[in-house]
C-alpha positions, 0 to 999 in steps of 0.5 A: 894545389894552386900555384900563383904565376908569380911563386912559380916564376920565383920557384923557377928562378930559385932553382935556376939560380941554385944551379939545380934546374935549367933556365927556362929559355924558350916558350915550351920550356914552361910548359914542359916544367908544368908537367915535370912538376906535376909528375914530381907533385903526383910522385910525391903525394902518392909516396907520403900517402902510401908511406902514412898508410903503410906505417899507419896500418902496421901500429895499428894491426901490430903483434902485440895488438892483434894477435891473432890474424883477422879477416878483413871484408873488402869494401866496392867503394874503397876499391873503386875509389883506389881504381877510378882516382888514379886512373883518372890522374893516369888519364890526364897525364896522358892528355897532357904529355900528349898536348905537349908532345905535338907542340913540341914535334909540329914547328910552327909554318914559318920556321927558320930552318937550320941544319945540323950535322953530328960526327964524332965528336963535333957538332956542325950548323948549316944556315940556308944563307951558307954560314957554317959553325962548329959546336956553335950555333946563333939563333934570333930571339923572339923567332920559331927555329927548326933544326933538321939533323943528322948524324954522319956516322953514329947514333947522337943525341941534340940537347939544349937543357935551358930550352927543353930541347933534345933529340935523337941524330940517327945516321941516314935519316933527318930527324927534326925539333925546333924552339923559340929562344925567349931570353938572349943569352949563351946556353949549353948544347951537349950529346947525350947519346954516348958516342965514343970515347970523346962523348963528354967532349962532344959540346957546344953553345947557342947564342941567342940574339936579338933579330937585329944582331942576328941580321949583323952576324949573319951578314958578317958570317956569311961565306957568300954562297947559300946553300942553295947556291951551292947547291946549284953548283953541285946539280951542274958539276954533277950534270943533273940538268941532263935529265931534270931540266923541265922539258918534254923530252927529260929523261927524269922527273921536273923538280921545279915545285916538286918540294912539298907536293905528292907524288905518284910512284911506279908502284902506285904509291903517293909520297909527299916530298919532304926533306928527308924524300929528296936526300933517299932519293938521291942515294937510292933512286931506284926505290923511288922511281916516279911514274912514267920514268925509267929506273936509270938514274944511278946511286950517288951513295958514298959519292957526295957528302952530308954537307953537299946533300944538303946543298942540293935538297935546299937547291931543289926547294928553292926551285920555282922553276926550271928558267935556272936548270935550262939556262945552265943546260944551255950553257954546257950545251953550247959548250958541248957545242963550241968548236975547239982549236988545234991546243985549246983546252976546253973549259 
């Protein structure tokens, strides 16, 4: 059955306004309702017809009728029919999950990406221009959004119904989604993963917003540091410039452009340097030891938060090159270096 675009707009409205359906607030969110609606559709036609045959046959072939039980000879067409009908819907279903499913998992190349971390029972958003937000989060309208998550203890669950969004937060690994908000507005962020005992506490909000008043908010936000640059705080307090400054003589890997390439391991293996990479890394580098370096960096397990791993994934994607690690390896050089006085405290 055909459905017009403008009865199904009206169909979509109704629902949302009778609260029985979500709003659809995002540009996958028609096309996952197309689906939902056709498995509802098939669900339905397949119960009444079942259901007419079922009471049909039983007036039919009833007692008082025959009997005597007859035996009915089968019929190649009527099974072929039955099998090759809905098969042909089971194959078109899955044609069409499968089409959504990548449009869903593979965001668009110039995505903004937002990190998001769960935790008993909060939700905390990460904006690369350093603005942080609990159980909120402000996204522009009209922009694709990529949320790269993770949970600092148990196993969550990411959903926002009115933009079709949900996605599981799994501790010690980045899982990601991402959306494009079509209507401004104010939506429901819930876990729906039960978490502990404060699970249905465990909510949130998305405001939605034009990209002028997200600009507005971003600059009144802002805690003056991005992420980034707390991250190259991070990298020199903890004196990573000792190794990956860039030069001949490093002990470990130039990080300079390394985000999005491939590297060659000791084992021979090739891994692309993703997200996900760079944080393993950090807490387990001695399974991801690159070719031509000796396994000495130590583990920084337990030594550095969700929130400061992020600083440092996003310090190391921002670098193009190495004039900021030699600049800060000269710095604690030279300090290194400086003469100190009978009572002076070096810094």
């Amino acid at each position: 059955m055909h459905i017009s675009p403008v009865m199904w707009q009206f169909l979509t409205k109704w629902l949302a306004n009778s609260a029985l359906f979500p709003r659809e607030a995002s540009t996958v969110a028609p096309w996952a309702d197309a689906l939902y609606f056709f498995l509802v559709g098939m669900t339905v036609v397949g119960l009444v017809l079942v259901g007419i045959l079922v009471i049909g046959f039983s007036i039919r072939y009833r007692k008082s009728v025959h009997p005597v039980a007859t035996q009915i000879e089968g019929s190649t067409l009527l099974e072929a029919t039955w099998t090759i009908i809905p098969l042909a819907i089971f194959l078109v279903t899955f044609v069409w999950g499968a089409l959504l499913y990548f449009r869903i998992y593979n965001p668009p190349a110039n995505s903004m990406n937002i990190y998001v971390v769960g935790k008993q029972w909060m939700w905390k958003a990460e904006h690369p221009g350093g603005q942080h937000e609990i159980n909120a989060l402000h996204v522009p309208i009209g922009r694709p959004v990529q949320l790269t998550m993770i949970s600092q203890d148990v196993f969550h669950s990411f959903s926002i119904p009115d933009f079709r969004v949900k996605r599981e937060v799994i501790p010690g690994r980045y899982s990601t989604v991402w959306f494009e908000a079509t209507d401004a507005g104010t939506y429901h962020i819930f876990c729906t993963q039960y978490c502990g005992t404060k699970h249905s506490g465990m909510i949130g909000e998305v405001t939605a917003m034009t990209q002028e008043d997200y600009d507005k908010w971003t600059q009144e936000s802002t805690s003056g540091m991005s992420l980034a640059q707390n991250g190259e705080r991070l990298f020199a307090s903890m004196e990573c410039t000792a190794c990956h400054n860039g030069t001949a003589t490093a002990r470990g890997p130039n990080l300079a452009g390394v985000y999005g390439s491939k590297l060659t391991l000791t084992n021979g293996q090739q891994v692309l340097v993703t997200d996900g990479y760079l944080r393993d890394a950090i807490l387990n580098p001695s399974q991801h030891v690159t070719a031509g370096f000796a396994p000495i960096m130590p583990t920084y397990q337990g030594q550095i938060s969700e929130d400061g791993l992020i600083d440092l994934v996003e310090y190391i994607k921002s670098l193009n090159s190495n004039y900021r690690v030699q600049q800060t390896l000269g710095t604690s050089q030279s300090d290194l270096a400086a003469p100190t006085t009978p009572g002076m405290v070096k810094p």
